[in-house]
N, C-alpha and C positions, 0 to 999 in steps of 0.2 A: 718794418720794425727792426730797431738796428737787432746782430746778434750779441750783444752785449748785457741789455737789457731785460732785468726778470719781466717773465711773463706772469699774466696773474694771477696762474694754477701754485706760482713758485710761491706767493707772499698768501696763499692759502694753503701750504704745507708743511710751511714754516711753525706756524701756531700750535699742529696738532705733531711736530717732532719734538718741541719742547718738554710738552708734557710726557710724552713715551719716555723721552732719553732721561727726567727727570726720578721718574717711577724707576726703571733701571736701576740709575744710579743706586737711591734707596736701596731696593732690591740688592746690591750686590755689596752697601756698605749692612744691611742686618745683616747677610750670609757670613760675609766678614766675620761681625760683629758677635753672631752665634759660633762660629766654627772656634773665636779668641776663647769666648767663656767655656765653649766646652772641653777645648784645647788646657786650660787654668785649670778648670775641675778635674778633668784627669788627671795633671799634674800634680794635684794639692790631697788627690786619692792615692796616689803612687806613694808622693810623698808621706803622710800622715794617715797610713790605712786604718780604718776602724772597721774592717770587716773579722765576723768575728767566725773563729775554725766553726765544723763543724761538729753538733751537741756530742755526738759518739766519738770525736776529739777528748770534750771537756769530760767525759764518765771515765776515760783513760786515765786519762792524769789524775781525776777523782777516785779512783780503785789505788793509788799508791800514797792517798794523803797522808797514810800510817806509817807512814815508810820514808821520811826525809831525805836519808840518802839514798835510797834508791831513784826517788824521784828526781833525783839532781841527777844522776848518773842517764836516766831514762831519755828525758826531757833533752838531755842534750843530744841523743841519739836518734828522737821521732822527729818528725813535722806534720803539721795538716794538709790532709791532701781531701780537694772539692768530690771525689769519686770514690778513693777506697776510706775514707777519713783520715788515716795517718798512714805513713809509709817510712822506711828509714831514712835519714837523715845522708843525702848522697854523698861520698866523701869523706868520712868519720871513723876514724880512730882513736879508741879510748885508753887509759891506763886503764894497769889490773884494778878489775875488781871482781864481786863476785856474781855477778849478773853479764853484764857485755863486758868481759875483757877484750880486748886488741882489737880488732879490723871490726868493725858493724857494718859498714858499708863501701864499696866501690863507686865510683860518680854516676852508675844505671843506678842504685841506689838496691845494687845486688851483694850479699854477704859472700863477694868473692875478691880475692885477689887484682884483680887484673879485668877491666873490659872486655865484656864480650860480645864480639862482630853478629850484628844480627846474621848477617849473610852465613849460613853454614858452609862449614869449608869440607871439600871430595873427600868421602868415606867419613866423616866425623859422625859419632851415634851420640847426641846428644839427649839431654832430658831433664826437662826442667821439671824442680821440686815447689810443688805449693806446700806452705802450712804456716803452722804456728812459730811458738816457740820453741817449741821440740825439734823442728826442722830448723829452724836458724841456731839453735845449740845455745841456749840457753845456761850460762852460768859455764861456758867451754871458749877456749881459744876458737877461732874458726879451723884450724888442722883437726882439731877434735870433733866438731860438728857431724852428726850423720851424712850428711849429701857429703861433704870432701872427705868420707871413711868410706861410702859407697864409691866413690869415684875412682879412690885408691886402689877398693880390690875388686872393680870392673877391670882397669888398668894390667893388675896379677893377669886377671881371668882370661881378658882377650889382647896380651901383648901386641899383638898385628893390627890393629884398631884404634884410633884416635878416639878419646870420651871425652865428653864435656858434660858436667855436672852443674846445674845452676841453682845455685842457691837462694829462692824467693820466700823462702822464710820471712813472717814479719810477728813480733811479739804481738797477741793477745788478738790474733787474726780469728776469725771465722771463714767458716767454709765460703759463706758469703761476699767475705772481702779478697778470698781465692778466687772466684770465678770472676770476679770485676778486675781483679789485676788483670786472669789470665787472658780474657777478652779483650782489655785493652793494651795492655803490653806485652804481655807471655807469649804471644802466639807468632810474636812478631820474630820470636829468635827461631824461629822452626825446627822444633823438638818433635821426636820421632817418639819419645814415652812421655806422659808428665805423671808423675807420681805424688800423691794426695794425702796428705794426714793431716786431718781435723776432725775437731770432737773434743775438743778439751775445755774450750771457751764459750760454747755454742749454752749452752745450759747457764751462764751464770746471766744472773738480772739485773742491771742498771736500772731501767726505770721501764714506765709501760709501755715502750714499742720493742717493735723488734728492728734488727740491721733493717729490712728489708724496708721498713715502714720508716726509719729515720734517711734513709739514701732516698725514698721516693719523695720525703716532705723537703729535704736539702735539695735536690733536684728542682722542686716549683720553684724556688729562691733564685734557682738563676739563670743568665740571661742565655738566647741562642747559642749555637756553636759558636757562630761566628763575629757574638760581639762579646765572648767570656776573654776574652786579652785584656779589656776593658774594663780598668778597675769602677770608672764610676758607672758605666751599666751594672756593673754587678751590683753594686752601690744602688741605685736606683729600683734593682730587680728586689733585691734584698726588701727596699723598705713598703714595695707593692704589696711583696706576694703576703701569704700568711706566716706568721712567723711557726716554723717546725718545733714548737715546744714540746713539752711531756703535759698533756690531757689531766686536765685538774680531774685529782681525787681516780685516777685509775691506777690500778694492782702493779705491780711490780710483774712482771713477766721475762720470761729467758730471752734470749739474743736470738738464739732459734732454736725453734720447739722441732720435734723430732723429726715432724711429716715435711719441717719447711726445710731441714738437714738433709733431708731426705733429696728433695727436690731439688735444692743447689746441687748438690752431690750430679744429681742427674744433667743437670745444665753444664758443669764442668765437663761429663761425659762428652757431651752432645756435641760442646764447641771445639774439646778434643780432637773427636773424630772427625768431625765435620772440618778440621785440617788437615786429617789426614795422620794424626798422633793417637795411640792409643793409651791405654788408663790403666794405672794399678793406682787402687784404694790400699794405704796399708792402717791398718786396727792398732791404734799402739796404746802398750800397756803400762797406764799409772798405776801409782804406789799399792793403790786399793786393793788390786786385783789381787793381789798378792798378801794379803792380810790372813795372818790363820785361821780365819771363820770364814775367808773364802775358796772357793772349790776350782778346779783349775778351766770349768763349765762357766763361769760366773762371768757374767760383761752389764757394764752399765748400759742403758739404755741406746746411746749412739752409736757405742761400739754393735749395740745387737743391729742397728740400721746398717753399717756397715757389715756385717756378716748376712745383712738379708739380701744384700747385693750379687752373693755370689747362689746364693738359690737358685736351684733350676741350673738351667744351662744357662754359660755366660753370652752375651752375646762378643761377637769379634771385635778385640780390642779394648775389652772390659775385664782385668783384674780385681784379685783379691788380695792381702796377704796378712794374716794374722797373728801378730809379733806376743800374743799374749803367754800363748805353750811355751815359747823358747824364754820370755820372762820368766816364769815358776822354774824351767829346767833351771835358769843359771842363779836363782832364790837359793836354789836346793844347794849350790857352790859357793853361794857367797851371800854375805849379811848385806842387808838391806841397805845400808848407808854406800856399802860399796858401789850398790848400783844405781840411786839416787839421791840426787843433788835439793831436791825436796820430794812435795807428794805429784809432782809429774814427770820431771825432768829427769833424764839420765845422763850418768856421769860418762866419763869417757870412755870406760869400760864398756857398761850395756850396749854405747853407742854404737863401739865397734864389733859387739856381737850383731847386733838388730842390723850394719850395715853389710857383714856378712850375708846373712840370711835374705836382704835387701837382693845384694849383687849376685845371690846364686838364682834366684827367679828370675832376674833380669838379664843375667848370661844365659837361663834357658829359654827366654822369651826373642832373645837373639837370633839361634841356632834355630828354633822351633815355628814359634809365631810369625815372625818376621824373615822368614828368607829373599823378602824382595829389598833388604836393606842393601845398600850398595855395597859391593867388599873394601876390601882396603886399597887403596889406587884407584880406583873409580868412580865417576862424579857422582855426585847426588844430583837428583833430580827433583824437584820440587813441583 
């Protein structure tokens, strides 16, 4: 048989390559053909998003409909964010007004000045502030703000020492939406203190859940870690899951009720330490307190959660500080408009008393609590 010549195993595998290589093809023009449309929907997601913030977003902006310009001035300062629901706005600086004058935010999307290196730098005593409005300085320049008036007279108090003060303040936060920053991004600057004020927001009601309960229904909504890049997954997750509304015909209920105040509070502690940062709670004192039918004993109820923290023996690494006494003391020197800017917020004035009293705990928690901080010249060790 010449060698040239197919044999006749050749002209009987010819027949069944056909159809293989045929199936293939198909095969790899649908993958094509699905990886185009999915590749479009993406695109046409990116482009034309219709995914909508999340509902404790929408109560936001809905708590200032009475308030036209405030809401203009607001709204230009938050965004939606899928984890804490809003955060500020990275990058933003306003004109004066009477709520966010000047700087709101830096591109971390921190009410500071200037970037700051996650990497802490040899001997730096850093410490990041959670809270509210109160802590981002509310209705104040940011030089005015508590955290950069604490920072100021850390600086007085321990010349030979580098401070850095971080300001994570974010308007109308909960303790709740504190321990979700601080967990996901706070911890990443490695702060040796973080210091905590909330309670001011934690009682008011939007509608029948709580933070807790609208972050876990927003949560089913979307898609794994690793496909949330992905506007039309999200798209897709979004229109699966159940939609996170408000429970037809249920109560109006607070944001968080005291035992669940309580509880965050505790998980702030926990993820604190559990870096190796310790905690001061500080109690701060609204307009109320200060009312001449009240006594100088008197604390609304979160503030009492907060004072039952310090019961008993603390444990290590667990603060208190209760700003309500040195409130009445400076009542007694000066009228009340002097020291607030409404019925929560302090003017520049109280701010820089409270940040006194702030930096003198915190100069003793230095010297005392903490002698394994590195000195001045010498690395930090993480």
């Amino acid at each position: 048989m010449s060698a040239d010549r197919p044999s006749p195993s050749d002209h009987e595998d010819r027949p069944r390559e056909r159809p293989a290589r045929r199936l293939a093809a198909h095969l790899a023009l649908g993958l094509l053909a699905l990886a185009a449309g999915l590749g479009a929907g993406e695109l046409l997601c990116r482009w034309a998003p219709v995914e909508r913030p999340p509902l404790r977003f929408e109560g936001f902006g809905g708590r200032m409909g009475e308030h036209s310009v405030m809401r203009e001035v607001v709204s230009s300062a938050v965004i939606p964010d899928p984890d804490l629901f809003w955060r500020l706005a990275p990058g933003t600086t306003l004109s004066p007004n009477p709520w966010m004058p000047g700087l709101v935010a830096n591109r971390q999307g921190l009410r500071e000045t200037a970037e700051i290196p996650l990497a802490r730098p040899a001997s730096e005593l850093r410490i990041l502030f959670l809270g509210d409005s109160c802590t981002f300085g509310w209705g104040l320049r940011e030089e005015e703000s508590l955290v950069a008036q604490v920072e100021a007279a850390l600086r007085a108090r321990l010349p030979d020492r580098p401070i850095q003060c971080i300001n994570a303040g974010v308007p109308a936060y909960t303790a709740f939406q504190g321990w979700r920053y601080l967990v996901t991004e706070g911890l990443a600057f490695a702060p040796e203190l973080v210091v905590v004020t909330f309670g001011n927001n934690e009682s008011i009601s939007w509608d029948d859940r709580s933070d807790l309960e609208h972050w876990a229904a927003w949560q089913a909504t979307r898609p794994p870690a690793g496909l949330q890049w992905s506007a039309l997954a999200r798209l897709l997750f979004r229109a699966l899951a159940t939609a996170p509304g408000k429970a037809a015909g249920g109560p109006p209920r607070p944001r968080l009720l005291p035992a669940e105040f309580r509880d965050v509070l505790g998980r702030i502690a926990g993820a604190s330490t559990h870096a190796g940062a310790d905690v001061l709670y500080l109690s701060w004192p609204v307009r109320e307190n200060l009312e001449p039918h009240r006594t100088a004993d008197d604390r609304h109820p979160l503030q009492q959660v907060i004072a039952g923290l310090a019961a008993g023996p603390a444990p290590r690494g667990l603060a208190t500080l209760d700003l309500v006494p040195l409130a009445h003391r400076l009542a007694d020197r000066h009228p009340l408009p002097e020291l607030y800017v409404d019925g929560i917020h302090g003017t520049a004035l109280a701010n820089r008393e409270y940040a006194r009293a702030v930096a003198d705990r915190i100069a003793g928690w230095v010297t005392t609590t903490r002698p394994d901080l590195p000195p001045a010249g010498a690395p930090a060790e993480r």
